[in-house]
N, C-alpha and C positions, 0 to 999 in steps of 0.2 A: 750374348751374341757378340762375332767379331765384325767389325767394320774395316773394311779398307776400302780407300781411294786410291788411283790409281792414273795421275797423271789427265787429271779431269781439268778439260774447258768448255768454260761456259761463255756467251756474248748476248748483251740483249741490245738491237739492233745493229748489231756489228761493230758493237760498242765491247773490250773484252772485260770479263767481270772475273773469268778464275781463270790462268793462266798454267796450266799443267802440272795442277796442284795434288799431293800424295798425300794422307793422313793415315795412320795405325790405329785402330781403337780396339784393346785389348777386351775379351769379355770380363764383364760385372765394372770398369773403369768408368770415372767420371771425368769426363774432357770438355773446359770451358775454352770457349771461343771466341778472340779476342781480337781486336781491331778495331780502327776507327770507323768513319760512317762514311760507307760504300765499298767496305773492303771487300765484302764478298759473304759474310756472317750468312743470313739468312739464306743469300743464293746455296752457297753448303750445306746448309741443314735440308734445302728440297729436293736438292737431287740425289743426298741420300737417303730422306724421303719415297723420294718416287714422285714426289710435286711435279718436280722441271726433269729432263734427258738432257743430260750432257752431250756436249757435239762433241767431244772426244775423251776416249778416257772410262774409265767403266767403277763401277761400285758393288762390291762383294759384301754381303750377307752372309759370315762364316764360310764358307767355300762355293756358294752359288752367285752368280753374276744377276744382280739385282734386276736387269731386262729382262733376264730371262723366266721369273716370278710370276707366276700371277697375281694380278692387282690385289685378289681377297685376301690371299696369303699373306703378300706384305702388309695388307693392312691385321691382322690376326700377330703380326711378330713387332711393328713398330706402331708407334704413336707419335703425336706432334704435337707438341703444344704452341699454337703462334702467337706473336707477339700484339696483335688485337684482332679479337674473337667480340663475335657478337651476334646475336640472337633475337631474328626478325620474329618472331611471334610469343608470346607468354604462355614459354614452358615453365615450368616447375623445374626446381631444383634436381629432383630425382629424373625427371622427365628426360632432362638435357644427358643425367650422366648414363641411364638407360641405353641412351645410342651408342655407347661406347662398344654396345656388343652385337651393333648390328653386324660386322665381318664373321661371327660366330653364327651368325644364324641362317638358316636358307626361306627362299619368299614364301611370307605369310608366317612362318614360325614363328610361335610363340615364346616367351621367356621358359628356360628350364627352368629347375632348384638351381645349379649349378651357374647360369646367368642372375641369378636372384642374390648366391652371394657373393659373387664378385662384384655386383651393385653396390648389396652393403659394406663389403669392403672396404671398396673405393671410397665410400661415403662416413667411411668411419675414420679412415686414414689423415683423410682431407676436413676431419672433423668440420663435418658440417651436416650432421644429425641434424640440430636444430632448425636447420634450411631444408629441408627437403622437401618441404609444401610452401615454399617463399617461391615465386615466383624471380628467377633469372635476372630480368630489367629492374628490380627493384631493390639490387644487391648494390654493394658500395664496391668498387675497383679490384680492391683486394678478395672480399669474396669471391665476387667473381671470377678469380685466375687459379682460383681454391677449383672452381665449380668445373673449369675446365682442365685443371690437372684431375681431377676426378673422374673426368670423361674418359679422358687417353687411360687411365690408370685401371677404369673395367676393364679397359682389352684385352689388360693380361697379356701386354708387350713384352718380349725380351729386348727392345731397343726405346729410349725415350730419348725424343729433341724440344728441345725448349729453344725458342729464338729470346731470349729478354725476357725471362718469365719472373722478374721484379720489376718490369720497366714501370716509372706510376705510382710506385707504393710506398707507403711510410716505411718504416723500418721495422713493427711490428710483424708486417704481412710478409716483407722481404725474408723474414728469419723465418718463419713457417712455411713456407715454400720453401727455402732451399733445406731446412733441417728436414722437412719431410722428403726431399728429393734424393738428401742424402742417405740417410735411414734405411730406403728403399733399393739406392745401390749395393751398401753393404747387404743387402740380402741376395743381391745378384742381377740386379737390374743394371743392361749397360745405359749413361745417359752421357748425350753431346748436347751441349749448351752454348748456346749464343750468350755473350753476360758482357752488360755495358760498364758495371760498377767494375774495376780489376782489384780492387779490396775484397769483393767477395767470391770474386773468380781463383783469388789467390788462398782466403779458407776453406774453402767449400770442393775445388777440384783437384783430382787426384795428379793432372798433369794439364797443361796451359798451351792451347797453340795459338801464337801469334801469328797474323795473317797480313802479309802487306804484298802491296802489285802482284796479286792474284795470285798468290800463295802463302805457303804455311813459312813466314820468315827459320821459325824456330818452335820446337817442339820440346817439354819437357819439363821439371818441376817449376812448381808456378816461383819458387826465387831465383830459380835459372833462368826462368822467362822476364817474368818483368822483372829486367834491372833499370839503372836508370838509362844505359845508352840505348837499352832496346826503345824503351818508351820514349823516347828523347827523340833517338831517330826513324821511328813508326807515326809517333803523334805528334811532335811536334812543338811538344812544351817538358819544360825541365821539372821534374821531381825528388825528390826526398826517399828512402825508399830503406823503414825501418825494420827489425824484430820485431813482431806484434807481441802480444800479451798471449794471444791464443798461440796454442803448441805448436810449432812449425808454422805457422803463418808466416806472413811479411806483413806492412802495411805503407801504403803510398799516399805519398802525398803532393799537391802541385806546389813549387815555387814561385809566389804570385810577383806579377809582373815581369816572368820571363817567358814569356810565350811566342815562339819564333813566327815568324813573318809577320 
């Protein structure tokens, strides 16, 4: 699926949060989303969701204007995964990723074959077999974020948002989420990711938009993006900013005790 934005603002009390902001999201492209806290991250990912309506400005779903969608649809081509999920009652594992295919179903249907393996699928993918009769609240963080990328992943999206889908985690759990995120694009999955780490927004995505005063500053590979002046003049603190070890990476790092104001 292609994504475009279009000149999209948002205010939440009159307060402006995106400022007539455009982004490109090519299909099967992985695009990490980057800024500091309150840039606009999240607010971006709902309203090309369909969470929040932009007050001006429209969001296109390969050549239909995302309004103009029906709710079930959208939710049958995009999934979400947010940045804390949580589950008022003790479902089961399998219980929770089950509902991933409610938008497939009409009222009262029951599960097909067909919904059955895209259950197991998802439940394979997100290797988390062994949980499937663990009970949800009883998981540790990182499962957890497994259990709800597993949800969004039944529905057999052609769009996946992730707002901080390592926010929390060791670095174990960080690297199975995003290699499993990856894995799943190169097969054709378009995903837009909110990502706090820009270490791994820079291996992991195919292209980087930095978002400052309610826009996309710049757009483009993630060593063209985070340089140091960008980051410098976006965040506010001086960095480092090397060759990684991994193939075309970068890797960054803060210069401590320069951190402006």
């Amino acid at each position: 699926m292609k994504v475009e934005v279009e000149g999209m603002h948002f205010s939440y009390n009159g307060i402006g949060v995106l400022e007539g902001l455009d982004l490109t999201v090519r299909r099967g492209e992985f695009i990490g989303i980057v800024g500091p806290n309150g840039s606009g991250k999240t607010t971006l990912l709902k309203n090309i969701g369909g969470v929040l309506e932009p007050e001006g400005g429209a969001v296109y779903l390969d050549t239909e204007e995302l309004s103009t969608i029906p709710i079930k649809e959208v939710a049958t081509k995009v999934a979400a995964v947010q940045q804390e999920t949580t589950v008022g009652f003790d479902f089961t594992v399998r219980e929770v990723v089950e509902m991933g295919r409610f938008p497939h179903l009409e009222r009262f249907e029951r599960h097909t074959e067909g919904d059955r393996r895209a259950i197991d699928k998802a439940i394979e993918i997100t290797e988390l077999e062994d949980f499937s009769d663990r009970c949800v609240n009883q998981l540790s963080g990182g499962e957890k974020q497994r259990v709800f990328l597993a949800l969004a992943l039944a529905q057999e999206p052609e769009l996946l948002l992730l707002d901080e889908p390592t926010s929390s985690l060791d670095i174990n759990y960080q690297i199975k989420i995003m290699e499993t995120v990856r894995q799943l694009q190169s097969e054709g999955l378009t995903v837009i990711a909110a990502i706090h780490d820009l270490n791994l927004a820079a291996q992991y995505a195919d292209r980087v938009a930095l978002l400052s005063e309610g826009k996309v500053k710049v757009l483009g590979k993630p060593d063209c993006v985070l340089t140091r002046e960008n980051i410098e003049q976006v965040f506010g603190v001086e960095v480092e900013v090397e060759e990684s070890e991994v193939k075309g990476s970068i890797h960054i790092f803060p210069k401590t005790g320069n951190l402006r104001g």
